[in-house]
C-alpha positions as CSV (number, residue, x, y, z in Angstrom):
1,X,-22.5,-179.5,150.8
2,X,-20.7,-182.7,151.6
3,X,-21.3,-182.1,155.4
4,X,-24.9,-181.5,154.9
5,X,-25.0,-184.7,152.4
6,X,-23.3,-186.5,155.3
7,X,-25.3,-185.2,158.0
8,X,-28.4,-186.1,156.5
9,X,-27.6,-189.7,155.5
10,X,-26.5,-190.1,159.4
11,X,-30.1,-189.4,160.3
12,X,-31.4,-191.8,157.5
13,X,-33.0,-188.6,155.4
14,X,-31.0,-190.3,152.3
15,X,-29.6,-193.4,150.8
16,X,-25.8,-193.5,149.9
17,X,-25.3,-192.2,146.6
18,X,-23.0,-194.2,144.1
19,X,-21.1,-193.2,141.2
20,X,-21.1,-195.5,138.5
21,X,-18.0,-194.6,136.2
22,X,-18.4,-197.9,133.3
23,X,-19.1,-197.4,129.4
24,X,-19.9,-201.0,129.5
25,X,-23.9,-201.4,128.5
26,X,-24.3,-204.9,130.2
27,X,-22.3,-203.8,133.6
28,X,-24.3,-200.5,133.8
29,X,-27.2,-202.2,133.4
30,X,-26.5,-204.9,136.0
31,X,-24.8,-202.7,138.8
32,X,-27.3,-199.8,138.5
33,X,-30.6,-200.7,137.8
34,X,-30.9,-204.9,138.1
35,X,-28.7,-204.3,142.2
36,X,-28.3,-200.6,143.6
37,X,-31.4,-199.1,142.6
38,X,-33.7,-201.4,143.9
39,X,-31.9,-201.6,147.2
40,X,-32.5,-197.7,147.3
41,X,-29.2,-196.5,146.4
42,X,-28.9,-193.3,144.3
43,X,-26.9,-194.0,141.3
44,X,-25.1,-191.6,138.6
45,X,-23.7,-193.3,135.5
46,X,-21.2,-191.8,133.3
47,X,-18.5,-192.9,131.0
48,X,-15.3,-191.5,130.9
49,X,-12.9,-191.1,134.3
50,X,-13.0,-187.2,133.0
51,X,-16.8,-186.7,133.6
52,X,-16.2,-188.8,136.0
53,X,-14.0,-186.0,137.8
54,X,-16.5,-183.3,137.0
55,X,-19.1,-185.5,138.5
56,X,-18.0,-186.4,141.4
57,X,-17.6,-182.6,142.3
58,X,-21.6,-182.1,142.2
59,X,-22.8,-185.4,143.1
60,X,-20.3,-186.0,146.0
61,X,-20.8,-189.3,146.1
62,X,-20.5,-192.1,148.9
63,X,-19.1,-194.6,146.7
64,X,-17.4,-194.7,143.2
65,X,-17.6,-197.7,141.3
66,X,-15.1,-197.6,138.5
67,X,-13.8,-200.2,135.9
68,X,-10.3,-200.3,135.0
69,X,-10.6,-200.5,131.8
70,X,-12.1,-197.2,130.2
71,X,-11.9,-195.2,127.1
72,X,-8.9,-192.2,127.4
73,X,-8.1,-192.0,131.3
74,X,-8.1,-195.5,132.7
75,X,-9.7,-196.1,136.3
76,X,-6.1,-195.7,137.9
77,X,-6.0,-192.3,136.2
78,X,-8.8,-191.4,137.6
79,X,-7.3,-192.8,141.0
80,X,-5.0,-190.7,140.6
81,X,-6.9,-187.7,139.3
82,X,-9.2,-187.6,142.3
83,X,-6.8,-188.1,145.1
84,X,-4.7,-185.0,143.1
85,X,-8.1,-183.0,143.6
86,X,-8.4,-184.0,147.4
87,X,-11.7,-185.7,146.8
88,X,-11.5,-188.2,149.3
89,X,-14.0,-191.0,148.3
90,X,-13.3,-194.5,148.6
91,X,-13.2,-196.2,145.0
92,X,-14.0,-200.0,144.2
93,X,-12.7,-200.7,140.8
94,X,-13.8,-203.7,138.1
95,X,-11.0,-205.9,136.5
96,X,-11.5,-208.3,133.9
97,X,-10.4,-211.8,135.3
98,X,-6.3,-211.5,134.5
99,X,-6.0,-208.0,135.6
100,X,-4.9,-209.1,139.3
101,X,-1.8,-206.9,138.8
102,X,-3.5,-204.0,138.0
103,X,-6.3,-204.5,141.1
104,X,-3.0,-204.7,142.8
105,X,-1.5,-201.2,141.6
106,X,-4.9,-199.9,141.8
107,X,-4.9,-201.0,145.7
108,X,-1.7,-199.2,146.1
109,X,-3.6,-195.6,144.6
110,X,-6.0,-196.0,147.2
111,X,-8.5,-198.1,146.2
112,X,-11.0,-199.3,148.6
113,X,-12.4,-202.9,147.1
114,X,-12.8,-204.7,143.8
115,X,-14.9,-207.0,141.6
116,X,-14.0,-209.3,139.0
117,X,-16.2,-209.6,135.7
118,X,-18.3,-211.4,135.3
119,X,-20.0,-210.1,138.6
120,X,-23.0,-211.6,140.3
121,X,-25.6,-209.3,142.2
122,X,-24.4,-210.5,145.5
123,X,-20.7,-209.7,145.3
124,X,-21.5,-206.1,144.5
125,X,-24.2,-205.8,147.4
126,X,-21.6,-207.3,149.1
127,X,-18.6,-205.1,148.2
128,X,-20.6,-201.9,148.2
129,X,-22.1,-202.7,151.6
130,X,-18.5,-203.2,153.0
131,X,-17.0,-199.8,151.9
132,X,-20.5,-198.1,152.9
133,X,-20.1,-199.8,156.6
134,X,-16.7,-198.1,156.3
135,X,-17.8,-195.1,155.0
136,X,-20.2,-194.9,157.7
137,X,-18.2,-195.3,160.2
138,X,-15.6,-192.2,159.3
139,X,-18.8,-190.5,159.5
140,X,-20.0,-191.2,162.7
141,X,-16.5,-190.5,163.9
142,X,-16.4,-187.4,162.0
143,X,-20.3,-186.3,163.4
144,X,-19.1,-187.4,167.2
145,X,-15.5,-185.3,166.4
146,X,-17.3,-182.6,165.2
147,X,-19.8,-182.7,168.1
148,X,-16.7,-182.8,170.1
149,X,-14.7,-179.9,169.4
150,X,-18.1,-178.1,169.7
151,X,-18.9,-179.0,173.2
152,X,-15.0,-178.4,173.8
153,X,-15.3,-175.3,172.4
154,X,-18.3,-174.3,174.6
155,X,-16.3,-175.7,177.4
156,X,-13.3,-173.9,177.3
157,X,-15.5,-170.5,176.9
158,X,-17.4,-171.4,180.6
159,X,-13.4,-172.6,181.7
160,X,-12.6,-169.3,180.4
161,X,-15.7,-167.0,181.8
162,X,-15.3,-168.8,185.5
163,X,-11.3,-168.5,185.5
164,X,-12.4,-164.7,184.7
165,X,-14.8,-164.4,187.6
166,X,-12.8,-166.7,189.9
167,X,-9.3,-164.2,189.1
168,X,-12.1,-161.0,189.5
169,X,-13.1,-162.3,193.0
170,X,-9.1,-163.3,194.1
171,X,-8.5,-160.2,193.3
172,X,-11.2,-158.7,195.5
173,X,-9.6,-160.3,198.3
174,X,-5.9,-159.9,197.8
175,X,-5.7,-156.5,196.2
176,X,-5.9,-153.6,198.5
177,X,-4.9,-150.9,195.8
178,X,-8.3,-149.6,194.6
179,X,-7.0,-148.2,190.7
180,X,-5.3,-151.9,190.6
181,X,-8.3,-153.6,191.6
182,X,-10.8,-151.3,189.8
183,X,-8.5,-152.1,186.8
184,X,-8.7,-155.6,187.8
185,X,-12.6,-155.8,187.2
186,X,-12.8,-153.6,183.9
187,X,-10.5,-156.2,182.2
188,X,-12.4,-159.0,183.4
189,X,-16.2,-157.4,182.6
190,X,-14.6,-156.8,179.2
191,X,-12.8,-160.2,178.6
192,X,-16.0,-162.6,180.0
193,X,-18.7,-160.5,177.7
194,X,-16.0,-160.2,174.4
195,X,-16.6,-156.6,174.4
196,X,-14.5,-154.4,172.6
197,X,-14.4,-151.8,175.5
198,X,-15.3,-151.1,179.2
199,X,-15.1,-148.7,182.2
200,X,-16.5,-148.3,185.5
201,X,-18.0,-145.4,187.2
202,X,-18.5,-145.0,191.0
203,X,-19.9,-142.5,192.8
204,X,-18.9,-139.8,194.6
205,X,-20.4,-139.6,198.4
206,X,-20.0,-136.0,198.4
207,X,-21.4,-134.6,194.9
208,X,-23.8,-137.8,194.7
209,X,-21.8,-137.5,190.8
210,X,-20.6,-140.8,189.1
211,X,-16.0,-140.5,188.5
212,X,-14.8,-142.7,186.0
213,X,-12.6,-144.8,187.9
214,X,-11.5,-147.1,185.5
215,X,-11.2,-148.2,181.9
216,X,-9.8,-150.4,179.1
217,X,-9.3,-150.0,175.4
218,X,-10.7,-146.5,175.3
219,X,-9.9,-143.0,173.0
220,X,-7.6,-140.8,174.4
221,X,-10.0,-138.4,174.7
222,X,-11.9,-141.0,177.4
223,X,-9.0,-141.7,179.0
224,X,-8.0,-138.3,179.7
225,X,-11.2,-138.0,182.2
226,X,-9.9,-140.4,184.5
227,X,-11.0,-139.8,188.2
228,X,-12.9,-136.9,186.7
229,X,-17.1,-137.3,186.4
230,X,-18.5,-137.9,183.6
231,X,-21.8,-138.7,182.0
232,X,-21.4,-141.4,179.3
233,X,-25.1,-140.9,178.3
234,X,-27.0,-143.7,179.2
235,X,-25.3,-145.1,182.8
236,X,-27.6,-142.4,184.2
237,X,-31.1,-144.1,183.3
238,X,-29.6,-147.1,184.7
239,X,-28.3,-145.3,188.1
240,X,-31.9,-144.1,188.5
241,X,-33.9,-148.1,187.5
242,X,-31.3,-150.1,189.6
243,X,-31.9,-152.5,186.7
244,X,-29.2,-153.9,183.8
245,X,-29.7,-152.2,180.3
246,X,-28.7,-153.8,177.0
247,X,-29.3,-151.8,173.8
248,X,-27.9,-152.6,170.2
249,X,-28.4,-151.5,166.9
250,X,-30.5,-148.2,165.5
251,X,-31.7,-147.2,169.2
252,X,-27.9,-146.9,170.2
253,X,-27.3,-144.2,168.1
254,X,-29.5,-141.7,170.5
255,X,-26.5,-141.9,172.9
256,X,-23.1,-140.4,173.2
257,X,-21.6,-144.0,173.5
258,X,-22.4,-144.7,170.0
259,X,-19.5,-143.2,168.5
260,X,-17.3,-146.5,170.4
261,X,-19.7,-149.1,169.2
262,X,-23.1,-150.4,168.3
263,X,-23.9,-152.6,171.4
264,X,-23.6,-151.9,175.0
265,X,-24.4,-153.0,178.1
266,X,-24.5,-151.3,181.3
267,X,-25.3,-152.9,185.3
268,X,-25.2,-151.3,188.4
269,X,-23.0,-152.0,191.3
270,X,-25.2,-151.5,194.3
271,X,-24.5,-151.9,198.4
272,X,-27.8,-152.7,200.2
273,X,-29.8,-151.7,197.1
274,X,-28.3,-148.4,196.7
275,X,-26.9,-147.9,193.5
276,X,-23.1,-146.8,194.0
277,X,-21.4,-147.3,190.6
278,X,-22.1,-149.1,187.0
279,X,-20.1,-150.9,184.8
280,X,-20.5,-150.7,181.1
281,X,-19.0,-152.6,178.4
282,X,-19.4,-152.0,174.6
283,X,-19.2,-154.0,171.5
284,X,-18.0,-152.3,168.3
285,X,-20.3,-154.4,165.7
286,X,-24.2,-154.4,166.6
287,X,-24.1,-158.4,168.0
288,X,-26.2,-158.0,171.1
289,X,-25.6,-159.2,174.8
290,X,-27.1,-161.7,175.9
291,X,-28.4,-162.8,178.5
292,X,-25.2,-164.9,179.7
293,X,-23.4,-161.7,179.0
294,X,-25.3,-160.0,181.6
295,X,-25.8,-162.7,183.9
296,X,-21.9,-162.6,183.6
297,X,-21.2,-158.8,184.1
298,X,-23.8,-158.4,187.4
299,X,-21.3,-161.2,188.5
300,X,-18.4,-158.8,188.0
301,X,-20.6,-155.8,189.3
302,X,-21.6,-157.8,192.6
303,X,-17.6,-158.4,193.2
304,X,-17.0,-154.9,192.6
305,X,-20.0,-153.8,195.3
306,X,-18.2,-156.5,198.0
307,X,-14.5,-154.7,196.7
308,X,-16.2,-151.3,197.8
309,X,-17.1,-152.6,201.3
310,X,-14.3,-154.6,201.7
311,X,-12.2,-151.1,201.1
312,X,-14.6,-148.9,203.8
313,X,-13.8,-152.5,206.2
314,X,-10.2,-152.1,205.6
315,X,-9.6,-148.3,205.9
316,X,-11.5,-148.4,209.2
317,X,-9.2,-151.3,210.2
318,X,-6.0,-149.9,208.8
319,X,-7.0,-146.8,210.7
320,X,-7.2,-148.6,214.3
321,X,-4.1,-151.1,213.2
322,X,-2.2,-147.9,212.7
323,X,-3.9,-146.4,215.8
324,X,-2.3,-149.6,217.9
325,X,0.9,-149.9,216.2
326,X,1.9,-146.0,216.9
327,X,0.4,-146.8,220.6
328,X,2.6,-149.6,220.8
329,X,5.6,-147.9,219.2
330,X,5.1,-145.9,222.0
331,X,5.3,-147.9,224.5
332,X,8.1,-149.6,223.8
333,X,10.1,-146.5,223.4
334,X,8.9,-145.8,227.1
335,X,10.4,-149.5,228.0
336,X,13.4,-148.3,226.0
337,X,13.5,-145.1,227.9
338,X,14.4,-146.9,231.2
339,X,16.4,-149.4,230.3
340,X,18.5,-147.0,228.7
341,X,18.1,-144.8,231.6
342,X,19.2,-148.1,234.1
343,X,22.4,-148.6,231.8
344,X,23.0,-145.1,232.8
345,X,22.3,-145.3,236.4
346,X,24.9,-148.5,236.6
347,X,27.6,-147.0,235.0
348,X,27.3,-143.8,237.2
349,X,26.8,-145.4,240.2
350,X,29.4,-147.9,239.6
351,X,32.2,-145.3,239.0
352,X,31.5,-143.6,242.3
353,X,31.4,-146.4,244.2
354,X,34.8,-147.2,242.6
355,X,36.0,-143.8,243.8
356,X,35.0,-144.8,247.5
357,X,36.5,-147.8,247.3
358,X,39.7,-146.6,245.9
359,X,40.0,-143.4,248.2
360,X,38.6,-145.9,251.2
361,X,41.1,-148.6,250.2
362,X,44.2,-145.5,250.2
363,X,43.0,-144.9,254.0
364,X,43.0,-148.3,255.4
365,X,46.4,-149.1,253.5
366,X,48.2,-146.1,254.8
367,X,50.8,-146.2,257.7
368,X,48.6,-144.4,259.9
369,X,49.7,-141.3,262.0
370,X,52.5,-140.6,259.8
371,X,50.3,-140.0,257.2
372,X,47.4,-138.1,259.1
373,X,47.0,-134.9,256.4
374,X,46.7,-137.8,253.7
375,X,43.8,-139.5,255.2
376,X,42.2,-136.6,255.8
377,X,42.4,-135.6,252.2
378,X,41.2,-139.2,251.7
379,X,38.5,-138.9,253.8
380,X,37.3,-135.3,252.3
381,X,37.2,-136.8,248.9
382,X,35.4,-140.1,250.0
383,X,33.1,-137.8,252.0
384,X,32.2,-135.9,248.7
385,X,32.1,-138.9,246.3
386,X,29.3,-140.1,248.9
387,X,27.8,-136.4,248.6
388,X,27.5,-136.6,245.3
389,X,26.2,-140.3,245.1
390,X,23.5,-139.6,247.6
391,X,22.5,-136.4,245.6
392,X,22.2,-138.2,242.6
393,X,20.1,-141.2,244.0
394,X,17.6,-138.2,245.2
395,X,17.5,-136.9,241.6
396,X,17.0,-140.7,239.9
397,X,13.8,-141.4,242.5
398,X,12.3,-138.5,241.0
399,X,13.4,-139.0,237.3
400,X,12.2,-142.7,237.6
401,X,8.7,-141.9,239.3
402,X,7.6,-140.0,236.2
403,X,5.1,-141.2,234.1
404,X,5.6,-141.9,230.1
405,X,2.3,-141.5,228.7
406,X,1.7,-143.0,224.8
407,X,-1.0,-140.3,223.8
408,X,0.2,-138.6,220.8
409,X,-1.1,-135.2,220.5
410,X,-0.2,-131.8,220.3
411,X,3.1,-130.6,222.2
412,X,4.0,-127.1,223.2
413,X,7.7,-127.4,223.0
414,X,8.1,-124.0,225.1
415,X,6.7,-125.8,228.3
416,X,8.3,-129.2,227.5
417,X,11.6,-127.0,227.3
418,X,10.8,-124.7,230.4
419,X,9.9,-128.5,232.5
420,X,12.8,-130.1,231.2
421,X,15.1,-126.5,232.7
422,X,13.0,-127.0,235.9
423,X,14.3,-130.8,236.5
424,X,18.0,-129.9,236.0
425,X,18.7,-126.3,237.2
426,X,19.8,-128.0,240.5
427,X,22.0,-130.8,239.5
428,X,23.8,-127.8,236.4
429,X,24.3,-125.8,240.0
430,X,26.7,-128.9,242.2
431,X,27.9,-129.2,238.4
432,X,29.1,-125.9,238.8
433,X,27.2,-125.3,235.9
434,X,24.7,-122.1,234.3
435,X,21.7,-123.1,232.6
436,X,19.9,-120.9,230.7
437,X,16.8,-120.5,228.4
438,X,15.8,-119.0,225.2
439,X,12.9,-119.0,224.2
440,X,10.2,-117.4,222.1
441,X,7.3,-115.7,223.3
442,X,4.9,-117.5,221.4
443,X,4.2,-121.1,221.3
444,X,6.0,-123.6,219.2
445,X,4.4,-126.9,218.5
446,X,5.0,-130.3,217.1
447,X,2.6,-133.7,217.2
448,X,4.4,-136.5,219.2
449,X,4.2,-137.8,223.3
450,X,4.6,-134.8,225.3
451,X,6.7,-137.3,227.6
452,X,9.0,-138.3,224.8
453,X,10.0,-135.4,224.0
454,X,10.5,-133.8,227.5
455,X,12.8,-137.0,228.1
456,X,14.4,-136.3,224.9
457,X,15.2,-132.2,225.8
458,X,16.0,-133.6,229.3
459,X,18.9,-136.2,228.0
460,X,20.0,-133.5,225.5
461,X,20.6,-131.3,229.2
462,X,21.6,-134.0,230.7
463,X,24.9,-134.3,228.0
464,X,25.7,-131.0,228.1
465,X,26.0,-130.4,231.7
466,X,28.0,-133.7,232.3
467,X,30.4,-132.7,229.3
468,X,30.8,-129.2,230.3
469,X,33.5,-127.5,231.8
470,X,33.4,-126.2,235.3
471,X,31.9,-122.6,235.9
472,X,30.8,-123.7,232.0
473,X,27.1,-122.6,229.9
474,X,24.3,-124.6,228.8
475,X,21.6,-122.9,226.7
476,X,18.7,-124.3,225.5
477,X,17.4,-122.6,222.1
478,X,13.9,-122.7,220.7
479,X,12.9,-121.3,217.4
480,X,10.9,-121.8,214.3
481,X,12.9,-122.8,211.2
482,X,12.3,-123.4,207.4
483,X,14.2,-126.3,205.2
484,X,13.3,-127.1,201.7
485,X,9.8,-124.8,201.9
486,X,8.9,-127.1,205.2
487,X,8.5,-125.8,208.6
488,X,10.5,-127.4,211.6
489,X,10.5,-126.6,215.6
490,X,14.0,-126.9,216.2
491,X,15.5,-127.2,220.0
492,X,18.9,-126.8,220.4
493,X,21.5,-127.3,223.3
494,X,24.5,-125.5,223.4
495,X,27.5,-126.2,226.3
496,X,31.2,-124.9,226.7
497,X,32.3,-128.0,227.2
498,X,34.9,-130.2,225.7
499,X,33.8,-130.8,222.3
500,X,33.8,-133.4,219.7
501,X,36.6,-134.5,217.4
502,X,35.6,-134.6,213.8
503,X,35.8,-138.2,212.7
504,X,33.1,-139.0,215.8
505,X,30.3,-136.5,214.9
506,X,29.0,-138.4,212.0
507,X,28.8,-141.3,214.5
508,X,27.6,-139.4,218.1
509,X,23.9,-140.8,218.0
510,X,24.2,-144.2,217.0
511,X,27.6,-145.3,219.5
512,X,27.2,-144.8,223.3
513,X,29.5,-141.7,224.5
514,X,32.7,-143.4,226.1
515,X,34.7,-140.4,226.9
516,X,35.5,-139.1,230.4
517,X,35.3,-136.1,231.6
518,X,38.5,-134.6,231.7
519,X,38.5,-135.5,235.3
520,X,36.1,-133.0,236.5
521,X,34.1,-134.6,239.4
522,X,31.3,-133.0,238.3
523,X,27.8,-134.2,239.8
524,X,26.5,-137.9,237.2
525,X,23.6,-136.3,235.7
526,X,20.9,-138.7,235.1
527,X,19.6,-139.4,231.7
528,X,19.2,-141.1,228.4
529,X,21.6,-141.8,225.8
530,X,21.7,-139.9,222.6
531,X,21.1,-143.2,220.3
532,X,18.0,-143.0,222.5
533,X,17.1,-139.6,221.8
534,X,17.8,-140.4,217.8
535,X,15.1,-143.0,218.0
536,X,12.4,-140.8,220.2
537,X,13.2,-137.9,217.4
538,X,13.1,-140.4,214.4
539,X,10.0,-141.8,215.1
540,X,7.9,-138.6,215.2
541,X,9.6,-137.9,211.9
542,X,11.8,-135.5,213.0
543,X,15.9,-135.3,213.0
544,X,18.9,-134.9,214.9
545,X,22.0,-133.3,214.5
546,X,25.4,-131.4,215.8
547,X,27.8,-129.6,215.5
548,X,31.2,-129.0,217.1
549,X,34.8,-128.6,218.3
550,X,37.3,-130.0,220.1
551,X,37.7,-127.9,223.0
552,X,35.2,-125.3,222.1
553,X,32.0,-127.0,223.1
554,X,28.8,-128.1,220.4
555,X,25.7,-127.2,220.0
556,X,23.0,-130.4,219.7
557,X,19.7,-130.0,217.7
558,X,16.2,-131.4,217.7
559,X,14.2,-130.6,215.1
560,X,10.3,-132.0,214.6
561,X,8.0,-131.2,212.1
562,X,5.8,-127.9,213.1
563,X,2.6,-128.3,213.9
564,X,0.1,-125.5,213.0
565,X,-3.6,-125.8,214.1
């Protein structure tokens, strides 16, 4: 009441209205109605500070004029009385010339002015006019306070509704986790429109039916048909008009949504006009959305259309990135190949040459005739170190003038395995060598680079003939196996040869093999390494593995994930 009092004398609707609180006849008569009234002021006269009180809660007045000197309660009484009751009106008070200590203590209960009797018209315009301008003032301040908090108030809900949409459309273009991002824009339709409840359904491309794809502050029994369809009751009428539908109140209660709440609202999420989802959002009282609300949520919906293109945009990409990286993978295991391949070459090549050297260096050194059967021996064993060098430069030209291709498809490992036997049937013969094959009748297959994997069986030969023993075995193993309820085509290679001591096998892919062999001057057979064989095998998610003994030869096994058409 005191607002709307206040409010109204701002405009100028009403004069101030004064409370006159003096039992004096004469000072009554001279405030009231010879001064205030005829300047317009509305004036209550009563008695006693305890009316006075009682008054001052229905009359809220602007000013109180009270003397000091009343019957029962005095005017400080009822300084204190009203400032007890939080009735904060300013208060001139009326002494009697000699009083000036009790204006004084009347000024320290909160008095606002005073006047000393006798009065004149002029000092009580005067004094009333100067509380009034203050009066008026705290009201103006009040009013412009007031207005304000409002227009603060109204500003922080558009802060608030454009930090929603702005987080909404961040998230559109950071998040690349559909549930997180459908999630995402739920909470935000629900949040900007103060509903109570939300979800969003999106069609399916196949069925042409609408899955609930996400929701927030739903039952149970809601939440349960999560990426399930489902018909809420009235998204349908809006899937077939394209247009936003708001409905509150008595006509709600013809849907199945109006056991969540008495007001919903429902827009579509459309790409090129086609209507491929809707997002709905429900109040629980019957306060109807309006048209901010909606203007709002097709806001949300249109980020939630660009969040569905930008996730067809992204799979196609993701698709051909994942299409280049696996293409480049691939090459650089090729690159890999032969420089590992090079490393090998060096080394071999290096240690026959050393051979020469040394058995060439024994020759020129000796004492000459005297030693004649010596440097013929020399010379035989130079002779077949250079044998054996020129045989195995034949067999790198034709290693390295293969061709590594990247194309990833399917692999039969039976001819891969019978192409890989081909290559190295002659070098296992100058090793003094057997090489067989097992292998099953019908095909085995994996996905990967039918050139990796050739290379791969090819270095696996490649170990065991150089680490065999002369007149020793190699057999190369196909066969179909099953781990953990998953099917694997597993190659294996099996030698005679020397073996591996314990503590090495947990370490025989990833350190380069070191170890001589036992003197044999078998034939350097070219190929990779088996860290490089680990990596080919690895990266077509496959696995490699061996087992052995010292002296009794191992067995080394490539296993890839079968392939069934």
């Amino acid at each position: 009441m005191a607002f709307i009092h206040a409010i109204l004398t701002s405009m100028g609707v009403v004069r101030e209205r004064i409370l006159l609180v003096e039992n004096n006849p004469e000072v009554c008569d001279l405030v009231a109605r010879q001064t205030l009234e005829p300047l317009g002021y509305k004036v209550e006269v009563v008695t006693t500070a305890a009316s006075a009180i009682q008054e001052s809660v229905r009359f809220l007045p602007d000013v109180i004029i009270a003397d000091l000197k009343l019957p029962g309660l005095s005017g400080k009484d009822l300084l204190v009385a009203l400032s007890s009751q939080g009735l904060d009106m300013p208060i001139i008070v009326i002494a009697q010339k000699g009083m000036e200590a009790d204006v004084i203590q009347a000024f320290r209960l909160g008095a606002a002015d005073y006047l000393l009797w006798p009065i004149r018209e002029a000092e009580v315009v005067s004094a009333v006019e100067r509380v009034l301008k203050q009066v008026r003032s705290r009201l103006e301040r009040e009013t412009l306070a007031r207005q304000l908090k409002q227009t603060n108030q109204e500003l922080h809900r558009r802060v608030r509704e454009l930090t929603t949409i702005f987080a909404v459309g961040k998230a559109v273009t950071s998040i690349t986790d559909q549930r997180l991002l459908f999630e995402k824009i739920v909470e935000g339709a629900v949040y900007i429109t103060e509903a109570d409840c939300g979800w969003l359904l999106l069609r399916e491309e196949r069925t042409k039916t609408f899955i609930l794809s996400a929701c927030r502050n739903v039952p149970q029994s809601i939440l349960e048909k999560l990426n399930q369809p489902w018909e809420d009751g009235i998204s349908s009428l809006v899937a077939l008009s394209g247009e936003s539908l708001s409905v509150h109140g008595e006509p709600i209660k013809r849907f199945k949504v109006a056991r969540l709440g008495q007001s919903v609202l429902v827009v579509p999420v459309k790409i090129k006009r086609e209507v491929v989802g809707l997002l709905v959002v429900i109040r629980q009282a019957a306060t109807p959305f309006g048209a901010s609300n909606q203007a709002l949520l097709e806001a949300v919906a249109d980020y939630a259309s660009i969040s569905l293109v930008n996730a067809r945009l992204f799979k196609t990409l993701e698709d051909r990135v994942r299409s280049l990286q696996s293409f480049v993978e691939s090459t650089r295991i090729n690159e890999r190949i032969k420089a590992d391949f090079l490393r090998q070459l060096s080394h071999e090549i290096s240690l026959r040459l050393k051979s020469v050297w040394g058995q060439l260096d024994a020759l020129v050194n000796s004492p000459g005739t005297e030693q004649g059967y010596g440097q013929t021996s020399v010379i035989l064993q130079a002779n077949q170190e250079l044998k054996y060098l020129k045989e195995f430069i034949e067999s790198i030209s034709i290693w390295y003038s293969k061709e590594f291709s990247a194309q990833v498809g399917e692999v039969d490992l039976n001819e891969a395995a019978r192409q890989a036997i081909s290559r190295f049937q002659r070098p296992a013969q100058y090793a003094g060598v057997t090489l067989y094959a097992e292998l099953p009748a019908s095909s085995i297959k994996t996905r990967a680079s039918s050139s990796h994997i050739i290379v791969a069986l090819e270095g696996l030969i490649s170990n065991a003939i150089k680490y065999n023993k002369d007149g020793g075995q190699v057999t190369v193993h196909l066969a179909h196996i099953v781990q953990d309820g998953v099917g694997w085509a597993d190659a294996s290679v099996r030698d005679d040869g020397i073996g591996i001591i314990g503590d090495e096998i947990p370490r025989i892919f990833d350190l380069p093999k070191s170890k001589e062999t036992n003197g044999i001057p078998h034939l350097a057979v070219p190929g990779i390494t088996l860290p490089m064989i680990k990596e080919i095998v690895l990266f077509y998610g496959g696995q490699v593995w061996v087992e052995s003994e010292p002296a009794k030869g191992s067995v080394f096994h490539l296993a890839l994930p079968l392939f069934i058409p």
